[in-house]
N, C-alpha and C positions, 0 to 999 in steps of 0.2 A: 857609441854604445847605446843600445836599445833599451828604452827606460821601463822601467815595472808596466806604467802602464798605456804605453802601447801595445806593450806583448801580451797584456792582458785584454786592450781592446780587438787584436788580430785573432785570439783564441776565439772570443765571443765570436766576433766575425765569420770564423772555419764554422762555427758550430751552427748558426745561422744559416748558412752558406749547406751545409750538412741535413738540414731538418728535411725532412718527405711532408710534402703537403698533398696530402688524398685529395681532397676539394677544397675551393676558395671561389666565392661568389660577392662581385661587387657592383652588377648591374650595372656597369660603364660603356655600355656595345650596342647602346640604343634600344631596338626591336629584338636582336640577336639573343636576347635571355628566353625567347619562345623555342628556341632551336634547344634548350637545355633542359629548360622545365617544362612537366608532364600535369597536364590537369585532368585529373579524373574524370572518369563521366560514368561512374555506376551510380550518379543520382544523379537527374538532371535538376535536382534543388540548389546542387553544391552550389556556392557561391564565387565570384567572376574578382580574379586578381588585375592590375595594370601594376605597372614601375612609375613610379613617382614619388618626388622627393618631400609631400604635403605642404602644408599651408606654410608653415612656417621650417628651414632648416638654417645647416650652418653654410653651406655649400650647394648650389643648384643639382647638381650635377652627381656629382662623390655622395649626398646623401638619397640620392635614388634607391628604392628597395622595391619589393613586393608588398603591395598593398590592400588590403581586403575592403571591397567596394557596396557590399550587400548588408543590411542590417537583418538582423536575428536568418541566419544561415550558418550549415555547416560550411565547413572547407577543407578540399583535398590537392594538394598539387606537390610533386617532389622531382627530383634532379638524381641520376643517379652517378657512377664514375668506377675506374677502373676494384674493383672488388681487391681488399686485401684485409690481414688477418692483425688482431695487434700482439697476438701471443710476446708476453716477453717485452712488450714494449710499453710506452707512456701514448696512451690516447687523451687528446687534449681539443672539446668542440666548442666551440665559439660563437656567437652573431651577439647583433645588437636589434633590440626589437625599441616603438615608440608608439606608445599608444597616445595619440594625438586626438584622439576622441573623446580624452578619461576615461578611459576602459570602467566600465559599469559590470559586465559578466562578460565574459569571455576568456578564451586562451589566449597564450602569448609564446609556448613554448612550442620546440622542433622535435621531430622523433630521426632516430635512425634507424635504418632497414638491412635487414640483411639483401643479398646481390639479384636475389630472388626474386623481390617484390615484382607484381603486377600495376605496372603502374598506372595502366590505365582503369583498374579496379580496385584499386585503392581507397579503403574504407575504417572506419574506425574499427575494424574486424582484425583489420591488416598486422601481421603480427612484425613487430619491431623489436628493436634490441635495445634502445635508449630514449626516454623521453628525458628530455630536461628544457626548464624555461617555467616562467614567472605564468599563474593561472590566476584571475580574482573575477568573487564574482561575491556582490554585497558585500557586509560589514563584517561576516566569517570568514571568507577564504581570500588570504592574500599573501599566497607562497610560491614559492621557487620547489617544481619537483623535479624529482632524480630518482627514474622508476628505472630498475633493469632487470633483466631476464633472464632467469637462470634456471635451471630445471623445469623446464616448460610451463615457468609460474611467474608473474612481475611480482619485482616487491622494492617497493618505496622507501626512502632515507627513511626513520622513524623520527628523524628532530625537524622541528619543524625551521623551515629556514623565511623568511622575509622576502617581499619581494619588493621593487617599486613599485609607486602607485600615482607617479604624477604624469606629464602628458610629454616630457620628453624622451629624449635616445637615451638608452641605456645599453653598458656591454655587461653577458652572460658569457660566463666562462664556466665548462668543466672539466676537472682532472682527474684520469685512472692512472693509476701509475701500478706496476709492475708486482711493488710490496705490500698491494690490496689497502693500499692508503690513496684516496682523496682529499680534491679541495674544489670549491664553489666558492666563484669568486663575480663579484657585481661592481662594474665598472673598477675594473682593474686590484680591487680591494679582498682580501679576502674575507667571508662572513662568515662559512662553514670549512669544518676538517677534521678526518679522522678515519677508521678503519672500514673499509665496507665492507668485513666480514659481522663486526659488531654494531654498526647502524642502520644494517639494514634486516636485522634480527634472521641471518643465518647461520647463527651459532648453533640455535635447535634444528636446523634442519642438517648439519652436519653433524651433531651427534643422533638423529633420526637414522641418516645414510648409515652413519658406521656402525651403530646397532645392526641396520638391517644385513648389514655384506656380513657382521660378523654370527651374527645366528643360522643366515643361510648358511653359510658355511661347515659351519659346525654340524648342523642339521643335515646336510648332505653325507658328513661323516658317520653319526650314527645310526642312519636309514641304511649304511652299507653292510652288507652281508660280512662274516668271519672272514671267508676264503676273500674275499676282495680286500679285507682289512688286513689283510695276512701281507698282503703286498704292496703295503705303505711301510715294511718295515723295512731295514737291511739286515744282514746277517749280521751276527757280532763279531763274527771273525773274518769279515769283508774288509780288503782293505779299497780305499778311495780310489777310483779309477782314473787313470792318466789323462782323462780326455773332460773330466768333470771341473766346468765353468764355477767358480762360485758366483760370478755377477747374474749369470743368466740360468743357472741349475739352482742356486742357493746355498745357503753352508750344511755343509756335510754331516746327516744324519745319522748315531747309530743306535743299531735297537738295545734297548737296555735288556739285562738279563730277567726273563720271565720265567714261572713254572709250566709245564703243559696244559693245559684247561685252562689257563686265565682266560676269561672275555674281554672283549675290544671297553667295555666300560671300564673298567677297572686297569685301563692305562690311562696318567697322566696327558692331556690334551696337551698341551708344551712338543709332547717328544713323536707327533707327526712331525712326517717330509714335508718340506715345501708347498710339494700341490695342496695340502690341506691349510695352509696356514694362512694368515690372513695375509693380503697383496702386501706388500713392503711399501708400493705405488700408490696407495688406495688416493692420496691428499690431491693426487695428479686430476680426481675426478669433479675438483671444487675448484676448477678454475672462473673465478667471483666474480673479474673484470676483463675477460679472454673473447673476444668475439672470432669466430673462424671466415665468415662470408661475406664483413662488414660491406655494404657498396649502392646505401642509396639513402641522400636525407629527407625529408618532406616536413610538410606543415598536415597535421590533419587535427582540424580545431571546431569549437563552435563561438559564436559572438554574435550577441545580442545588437550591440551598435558597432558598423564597421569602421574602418580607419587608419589602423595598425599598418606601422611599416614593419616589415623584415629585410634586413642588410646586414654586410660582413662576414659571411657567412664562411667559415673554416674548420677544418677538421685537419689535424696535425698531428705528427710524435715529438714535437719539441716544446715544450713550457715558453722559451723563450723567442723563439720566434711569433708564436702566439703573443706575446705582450706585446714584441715590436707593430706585431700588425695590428694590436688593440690602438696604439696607440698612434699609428700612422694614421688609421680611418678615423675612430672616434675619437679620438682624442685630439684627433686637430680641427675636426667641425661642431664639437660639442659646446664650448665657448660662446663662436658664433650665432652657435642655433637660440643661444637664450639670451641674447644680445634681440636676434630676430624679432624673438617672442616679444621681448619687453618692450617695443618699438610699435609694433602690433597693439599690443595692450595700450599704452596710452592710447595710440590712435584711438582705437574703439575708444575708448572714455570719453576724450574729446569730440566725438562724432556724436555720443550720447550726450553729453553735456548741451553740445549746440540744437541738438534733436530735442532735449527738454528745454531750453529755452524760446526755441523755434514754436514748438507748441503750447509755451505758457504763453508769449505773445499771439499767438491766434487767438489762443484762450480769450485775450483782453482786447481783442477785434471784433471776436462773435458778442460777445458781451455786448459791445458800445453801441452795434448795428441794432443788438435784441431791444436795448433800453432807449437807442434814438426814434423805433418802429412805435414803441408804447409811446413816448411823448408826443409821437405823430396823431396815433390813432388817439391821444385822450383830448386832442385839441380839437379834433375834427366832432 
């Protein structure tokens, strides 16, 4: 008999096994990641990427990324892949960045593009559909943003979320999910969560929107002449016609009894047809976390001091195979890498150590030369 939880670990499995992964970038093909990614040149200031896994990782190899090589430069370069929509679905994008320079000012975070982008002119102009990822620069700014774009306007979480700030990998994780509820989650952890109708303050612009559909509306009805008003009504002694849809005609309107001279004002607004009323649909227009052309991610950043890796880079509809794969890459070089460092570290110390002793003994060499020259010369 099949225990509880195998058949719970084959479920997982199926669903795994199930996920659509749009893109997934691990720099494992050597030279081959130039065949993928596209490096702007509508500035020839931008600054010059190579793969490399820096000074210090967990793994040679596995911790390879994109790496920014120029100090105080912008940078443009992005990858794009088969375009699809997330309507309806859980959009969930991923990487792991390392600022192994101590990031001083600079970005750290990814954007996404719709299928469109120019990618060879790809510029902070460039209009995107998601920014997210860890931005600091001084003692002010050191957050994780989540800009999206929605009525041809960006607009930013309003809470402010944290980001790292020391010089190793870290995973960025973001989730849209279906029921206008996120999550923002920093190496594997979650630190932010909640509604993106309400964090990211489009409450007012949805009731902006649905003021304005409902006044046009109305507005269009009293601008209308009698005789056209005349013929939003039905008769009262109409009956329902055999061919009338309610899903797609509406529910069945009839005129209330009037005297002759009443004016179109002095009917009840309620007791228009259909075409005057407001869409039933209307909410169908605030889709918050819908992208339709999504199909290209990039870096377009500026940095002060370069060094920054980018790696693991994914873009999924499944939560949980995003963990698996957080946890295959980073999670199995992360350990190592600060194992690395601290091995490094001494060294240096001990190289300074011998370096300050190396030059106090000189120290006590020039000395003895200086004071054996004087006892020379006072004898002479």
């Amino acid at each position: 008999m099949v225990s509880a939880r195998a058949l719970l670990w084959a479920i997982c499995v199926l669903r795994v096994a199930l996920a659509t992964v749009y893109f997934q970038e691990e720099f494992l093909d050597g030279e081959r990641w130039r065949n993928r990614w596209v490096q702007s040149t509508n500035d020839s200031q931008f600054g010059h990427f190579r793969v490399s896994s820096g000074k210090f990782y967990g793994h040679k190899e596995k911790d390879k990324g994109l790496q920014t090589t120029q100090n105080s430069r912008f940078y443009a370069i992005s990858a794009s892949f088969k375009p699809f929509s997330n309507k309806g679905k859980t959009l969930v994008i991923q990487y792991t960045v390392k600022h192994e320079q101590k990031m001083d000012c600079g970005g750290g975070y990814i954007k996404v593009f719709p299928s469109d982008l120019d990618q060879k002119k790809m510029n902070g102009k460039s209009q995107y559909y998601i920014m997210f990822g860890p931005d600091i620069c001084g003692f002010d700014i050191k957050k994780v943003h989540v800009i999206l774009y929605f009525k041809n306007q960006y607009h930013e979480n309003k809470k402010p979320i944290r980001c790292k700030v020391d010089g190793f990998t870290h995973l960025y994780t973001l989730i849209l999910r279906p029921d206008l509820s996120y999550e923002v989650k920093v190496d594997g952890q979650s630190i932010e969560s909640g509604s993106i109708e309400y964090d990211w303050n489009l409450t007012s612009l949805r009731k902006t929107e649905k003021t304005s559909l409902d006044s046009r509306d109305w507005d269009q009805v009293e601008g209308s002449k009698v005789q056209d008003w005349e013929k939003h009504f039905l008769d009262a002694g109409a009956s329902k016609p055999s061919d009338w849809n309610s899903e797609l005609d509406g529910d069945w309107l009839q005129k209330p009894p009037y005297e002759d001279g009443l004016k179109a004002e002095g009917i009840d607004k309620d007791v228009w047809l259909h075409q005057k009323m407001r869409p039933a649909g209307y909410l169908t227009q605030y889709d918050l976390s819908e992208f339709e052309n999504i199909g290209a991610i990039g870096l377009e950043l500026w940095q002060v001091r370069s060094g920054t890796i980018f790696d693991n880079f994914l873009i999924t509809d499944d939560e949980e195979y995003a963990e698996k794969f957080g946890k295959a890459t980073w999670g199995e070089t992360k350990g190592p890498e600060k194992e690395m460092d601290a091995i490094q570290a001494k060294e240096e110390v001990k190289k300074a150590r011998e370096e300050d002793e190396e030059d106090l003994l000189m120290g006590k060499f020039h000395r003895h030369n200086h004071l054996s020259r004087f006892h020379r010369q006072g004898e002479l």
